[in-house]
N, C-alpha and C positions, 0 to 999 in steps of 0.2 A: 504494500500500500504506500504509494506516493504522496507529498504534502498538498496536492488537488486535492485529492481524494480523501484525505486527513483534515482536511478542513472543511471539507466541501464545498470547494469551488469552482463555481461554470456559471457561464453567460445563458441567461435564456435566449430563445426563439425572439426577435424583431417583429413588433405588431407594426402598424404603418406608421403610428405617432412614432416610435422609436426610430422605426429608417430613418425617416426623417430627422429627428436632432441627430442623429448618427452621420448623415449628410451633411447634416447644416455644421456643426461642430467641424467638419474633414475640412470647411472652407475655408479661405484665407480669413473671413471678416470673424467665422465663426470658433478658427482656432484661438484671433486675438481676443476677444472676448469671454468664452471659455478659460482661456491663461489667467485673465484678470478677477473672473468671479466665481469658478467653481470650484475653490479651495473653501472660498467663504459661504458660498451656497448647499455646501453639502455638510457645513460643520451644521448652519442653522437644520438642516433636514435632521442629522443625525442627534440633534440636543431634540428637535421637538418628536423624532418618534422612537428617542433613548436607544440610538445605535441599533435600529429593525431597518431602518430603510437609509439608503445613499440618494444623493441627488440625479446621478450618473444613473442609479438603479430605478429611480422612478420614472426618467427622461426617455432615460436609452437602452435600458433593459441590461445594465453592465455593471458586474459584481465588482465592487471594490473594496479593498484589503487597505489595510494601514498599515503599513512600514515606519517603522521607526529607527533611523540612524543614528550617530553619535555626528552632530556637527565639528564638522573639518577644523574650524577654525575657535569655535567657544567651547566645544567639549561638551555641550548640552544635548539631550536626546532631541531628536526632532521629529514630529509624525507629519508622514505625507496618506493624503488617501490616494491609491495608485490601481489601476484597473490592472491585472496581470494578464498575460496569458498561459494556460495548463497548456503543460509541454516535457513533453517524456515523463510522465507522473509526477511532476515538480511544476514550478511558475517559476515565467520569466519575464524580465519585465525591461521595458523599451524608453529610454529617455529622451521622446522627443519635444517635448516639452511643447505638445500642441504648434509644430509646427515652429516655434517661435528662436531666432536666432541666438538664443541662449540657451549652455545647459545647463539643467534644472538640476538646483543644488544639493536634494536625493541622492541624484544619480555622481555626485561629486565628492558626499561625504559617502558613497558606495564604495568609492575609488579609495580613498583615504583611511576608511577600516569596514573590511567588507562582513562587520559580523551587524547583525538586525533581529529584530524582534516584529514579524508579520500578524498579524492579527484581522478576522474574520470570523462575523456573529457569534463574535466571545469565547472566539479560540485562539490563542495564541501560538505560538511557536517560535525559539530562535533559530535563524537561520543563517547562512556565511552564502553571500552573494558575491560568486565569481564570474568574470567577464565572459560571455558568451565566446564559440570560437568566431571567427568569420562565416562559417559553415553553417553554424547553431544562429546566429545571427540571422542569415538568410532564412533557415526555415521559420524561425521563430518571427520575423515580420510575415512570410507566408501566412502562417495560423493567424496570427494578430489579425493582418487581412482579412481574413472570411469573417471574422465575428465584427471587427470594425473597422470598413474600406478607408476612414481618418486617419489611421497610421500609415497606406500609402502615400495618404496626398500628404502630411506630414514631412514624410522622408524624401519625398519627391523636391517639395517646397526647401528642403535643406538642404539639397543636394551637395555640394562639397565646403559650402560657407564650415559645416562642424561633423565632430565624428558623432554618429551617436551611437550614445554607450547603451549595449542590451547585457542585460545579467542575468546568470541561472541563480535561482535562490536552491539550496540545498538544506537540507533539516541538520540541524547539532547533535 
């Protein structure tokens, strides 16, 4: 049994409200927007239905987990809510940071000490998050792709301006 399956994580099925913000989110307008409000839009979802529902999850039908890294530079833990993808019985997870010409400081204090603490409807797990290969890379935007076509136009829209970092989370 892999940390998917140990936590229980998978994306539902796409109703047409979700294609849609699925779409709309993969846009240029919709990745800036998205970057700037749904860190704070999913903290408000998750305080008002006490960690049962995500914003991503009511919008777009996409399960998300809480990573929590040890900031690079303060040494303070930091929680991101990060959508993964299940992949070889494990999650892995794609920093592209909506598209947007920065990389997301997650995926930097990932680099910096790659041990985490993931968490999904009130299961935790530590985990040690190592760099995808090149290989693992590719298949892992492939998956990402089918459950949300966002992370191509993402990667496309990035194209060589930054590298983006994709990581396998492994269980401790």
């Amino acid at each position: 049994m892999g940390l998917a399956d140990d936590l229980g994580y998978s994306h539902s099925s796409a109703n047409p409200l979700h294609r849609l913000v699925r779409w709309g989110a993969g846009t240029r307008p919709g990745g800036w927007v998205f970057s700037r409000v749904l860190r704070h839009l999913d903290d408000a979802v998750g305080r008002l239905t006490r960690g049962r529902q995500s914003a991503p999850g009511l919008l777009a039908g996409l399960a998300v987990i809480d990573v929590t890294t040890t900031g690079r530079r303060s040494g303070r833990q930091r929680t991101s809510h990060l959508i993964a993808t299940p992949y070889a019985g494990t999650l892995a997870l794609l920093g592209t940071n909506f598209g947007q010409p920065s990389t997301p400081a997650w995926a930097l204090n990932l680099e910096a000490d790659p041990h985490a603490v993931v968490t999904y409807r009130g299961i935790s797990r530590a985990v040690t998050a190592r760099p995808a290969t090149p290989a693992e890379a590719e298949e892992i935007f492939a998956l990402a792709g089918e459950f949300y076509p966002g992370y191509l136009s993402y990667r496309e829209r990035i194209g060589e301006t930054r590298r983006v970092r994709a990581f396998v989370l492994e269980e401790r």
